[in-house]
Every structure is written in structure tokens, then in C-alpha cells.
C-alpha positions in Angstrom: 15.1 -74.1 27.8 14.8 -70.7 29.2 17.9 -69.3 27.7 17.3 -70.9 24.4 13.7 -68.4 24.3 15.8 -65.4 25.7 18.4 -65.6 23.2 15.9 -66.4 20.4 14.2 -62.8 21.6 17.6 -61.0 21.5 18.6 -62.2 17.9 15.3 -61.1 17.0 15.8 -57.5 18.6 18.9 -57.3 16.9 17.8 -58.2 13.1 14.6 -55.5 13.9 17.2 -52.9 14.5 19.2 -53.8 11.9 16.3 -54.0 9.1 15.1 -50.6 10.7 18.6 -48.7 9.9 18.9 -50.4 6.4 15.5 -48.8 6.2 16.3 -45.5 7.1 19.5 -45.1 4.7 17.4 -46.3 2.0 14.6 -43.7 3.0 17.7 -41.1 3.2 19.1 -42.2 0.0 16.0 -41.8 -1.6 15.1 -38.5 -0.6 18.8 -37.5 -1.9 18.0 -38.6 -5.1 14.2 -37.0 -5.4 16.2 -33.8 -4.3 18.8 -34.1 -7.0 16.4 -34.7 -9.6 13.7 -32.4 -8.6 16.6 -29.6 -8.2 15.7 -28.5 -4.5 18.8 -27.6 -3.8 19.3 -24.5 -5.9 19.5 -22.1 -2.9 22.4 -19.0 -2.5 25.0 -21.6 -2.3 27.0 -19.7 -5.1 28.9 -16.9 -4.5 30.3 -13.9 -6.1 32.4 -14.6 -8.6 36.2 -12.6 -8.8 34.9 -10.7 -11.7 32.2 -9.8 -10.2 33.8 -8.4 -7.1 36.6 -7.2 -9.1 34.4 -5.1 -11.3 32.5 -3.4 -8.0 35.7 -2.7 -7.0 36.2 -0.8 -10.1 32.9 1.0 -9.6 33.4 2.3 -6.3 37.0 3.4 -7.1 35.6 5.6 -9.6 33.3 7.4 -6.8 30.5 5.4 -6.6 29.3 4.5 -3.4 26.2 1.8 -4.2 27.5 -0.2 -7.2 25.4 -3.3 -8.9 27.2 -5.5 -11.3 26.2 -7.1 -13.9 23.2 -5.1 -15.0 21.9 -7.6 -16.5 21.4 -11.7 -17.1 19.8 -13.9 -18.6 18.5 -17.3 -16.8 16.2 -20.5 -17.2 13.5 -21.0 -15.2 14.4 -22.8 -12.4 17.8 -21.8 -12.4 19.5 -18.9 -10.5 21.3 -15.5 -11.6 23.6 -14.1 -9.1 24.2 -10.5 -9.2 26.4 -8.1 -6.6 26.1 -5.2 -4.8 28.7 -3.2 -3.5 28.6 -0.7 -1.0 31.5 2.1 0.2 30.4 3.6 3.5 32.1 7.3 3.2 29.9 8.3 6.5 32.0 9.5 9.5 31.0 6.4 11.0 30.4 2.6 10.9 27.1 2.6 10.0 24.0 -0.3 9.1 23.0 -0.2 5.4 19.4 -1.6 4.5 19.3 -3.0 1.4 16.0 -3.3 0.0 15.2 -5.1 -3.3 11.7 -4.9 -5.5 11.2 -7.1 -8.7 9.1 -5.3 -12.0 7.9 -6.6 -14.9 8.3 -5.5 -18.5 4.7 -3.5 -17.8 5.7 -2.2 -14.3 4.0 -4.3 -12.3 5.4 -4.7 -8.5 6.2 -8.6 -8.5 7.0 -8.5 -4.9 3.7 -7.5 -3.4 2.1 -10.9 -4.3 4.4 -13.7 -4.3 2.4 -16.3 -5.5 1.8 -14.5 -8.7 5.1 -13.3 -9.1 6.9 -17.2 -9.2 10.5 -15.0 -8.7 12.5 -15.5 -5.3 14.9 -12.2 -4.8 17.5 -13.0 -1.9 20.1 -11.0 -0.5 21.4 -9.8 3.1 18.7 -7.3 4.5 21.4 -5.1 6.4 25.1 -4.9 6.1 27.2 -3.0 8.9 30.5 -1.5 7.4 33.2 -0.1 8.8 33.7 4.1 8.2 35.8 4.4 4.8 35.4 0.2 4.1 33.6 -1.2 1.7 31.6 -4.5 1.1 30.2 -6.6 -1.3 27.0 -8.9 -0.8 25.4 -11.1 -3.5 21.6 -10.7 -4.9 20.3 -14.2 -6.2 17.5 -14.2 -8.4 15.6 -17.4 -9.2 12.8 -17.7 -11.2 9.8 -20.6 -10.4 10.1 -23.4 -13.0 6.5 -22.3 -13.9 7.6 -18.5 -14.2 6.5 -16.4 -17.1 8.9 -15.7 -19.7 9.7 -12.0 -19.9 12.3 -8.9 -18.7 11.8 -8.3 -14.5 13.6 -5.6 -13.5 14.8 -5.5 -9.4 15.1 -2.0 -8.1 17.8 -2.2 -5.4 17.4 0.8 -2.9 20.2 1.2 -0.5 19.6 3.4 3.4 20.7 3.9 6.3 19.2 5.1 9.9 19.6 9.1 10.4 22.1 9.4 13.0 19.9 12.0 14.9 16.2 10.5 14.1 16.7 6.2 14.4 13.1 6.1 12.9 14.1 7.7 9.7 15.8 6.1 7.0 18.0 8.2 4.6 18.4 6.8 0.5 22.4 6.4 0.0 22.7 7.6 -3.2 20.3 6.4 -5.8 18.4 3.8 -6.4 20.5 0.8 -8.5 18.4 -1.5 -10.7 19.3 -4.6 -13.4 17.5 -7.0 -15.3 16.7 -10.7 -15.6 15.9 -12.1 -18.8 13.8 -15.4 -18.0 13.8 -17.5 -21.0 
């Protein structure tokens, strides 16, 4: 009688676990679905597309070294706009760009300082190290909140680099690029 209770106890520990894992793929599967519907996963999964690097290309080939393409786009709140920047390092040296972008409204406002008011996420690589005579291109997704006001934001894109002789001073490399988002 003994064995009959301690097999009873083992079928029991074996339909918990397996009620707890049909549990937990249901959970998962759920949570997949909220995400899907709720659109969390618009992050900077996209990348540059071959126009777009093909027309930075272009850019830099006719002499400029800090290129932004397109200038500008329109996009849905909620929904992402992907623009690129392309950088030609013609410094004697491989060298660290900063990159260092700052959203505007139509009335000038800085939309960066306070991000809860601004309802725009700017995202792009901080610092990109290229080669002396190389150049690269790096994406800039924009994506406005879903509660986002309508309206024209302008991002300023300023491009540096550290002074060779002075680490703690950063010098502009060429001028400051800007385009536009258009949230509808």
C-alpha cells in the first residue's frame, strides 16, 4: 500500500508540471499577441534601404563629407521614419565622429529637452569610428508617440569630432545637417 501512495504523489507531481508549462506558453503566447496588437515592437529593426545608401553615396562623392538623406518624410503616429547619415572621414586619421541629433517644432521649440512633452523618440548611433579616407553610413529612426501632436519637427543633426591636440574639445565637421518629419 505504500507504493500505491508514492506513485499516486508522483503522477500528481508530474500533471502539476505539466499544467504549469501549458501555463507558461499560454502566458508567452499571450503576451506575443498583446505585443503584436499593441505595436511594441516598432524599434530600429529596419535598416537603410539601397537607395538610401546609394544616394549618400552620391552625396559624399560630390564633396560632401556629412550627408543626410532623405530631407524629409512623412509618417503616422506611431509609426517610424528612417532617415541616413553618411559620413566621409577626410582627416589624416581614423577618427570618432559624435553624432548628435535635436528635434524642433514648426515654432522652434527644442523637443528634446523635455521628453515627456515632446512624445518623439530620435535614435541613432551616438559615435561612429571610421577609418582615414572611409566612409560610413548609420541610420536615424524617428518615431512619433501614438498621442503625438500633428505638425512639421525638424531634427538638427550636428556632426564632431575630439581635437586631436585638446580631447576635451569637440570640433563641428562641417555644418550642421537637418530634415523634416511630417506627423500626420
Amino acid at each position: 500500500m505504500a507504493r500505491i501512495l508514492h506513485r499516486k504523489g508522483f503522477e500528481l507531481a508530474i500533471s502539476t508540471i505539466v499544467v504549469m508549462i501549458l501555463g507558461i506558453l499560454v502566458i508567452g503566447g499571450g503576451l506575443l499577441l498583446v505585443a503584436r496588437l499593441t505595436d511594441w515592437s516598432t524599434g530600429t529593426a529596419v535598416d537603410l534601404s539601397n537607395e538610401q545608401i546609394a544616394a549618400l553615396k552620391q552625396m559624399m562623392s560630390k564633396g560632401e563629407l556629412v550627408a543626410v538623406y532623405p530631407d524629409s518624410q512623412t509618417v503616422s503616429p506611431g509609426k517610424s521614419a528612417v532617415f541616413g547619415v553618411g559620413i566621409e572621414n577626410r582627416l589624416n586619421q581614423l577618427t570618432s565622429f559624435s553624432i548628435d541629433a535635436t528635434a524642433r517644432d514648426q515654432d522652434g521649440n527644442d523637443k528634446t529637452v523635455n521628453w515627456t512633452l515632446a512624445k518623439l523618440s530620435i535614435e541613432f548611433i551616438p559615435a561612429i569610428d571610421i577609418e582615414k579616407n572611409e566612409q560610413k553610413e548609420e541610420k536615424i529612426v524617428v518615431t512619433p508617440d501614438k498621442t503625438a501632436p500633428r505638425g512639421t519637427y525638424t531634427i538638427f543633426v550636428n556632426t564632431s569630432y575630439k581635437d586631436p591636440n585638446n580631447p576635451a574639445k569637440s570640433i563641428l565637421y562641417e555644418s550642421i545637417r537637418f530634415f523634416t518629419v511630417l506627423v500626420q
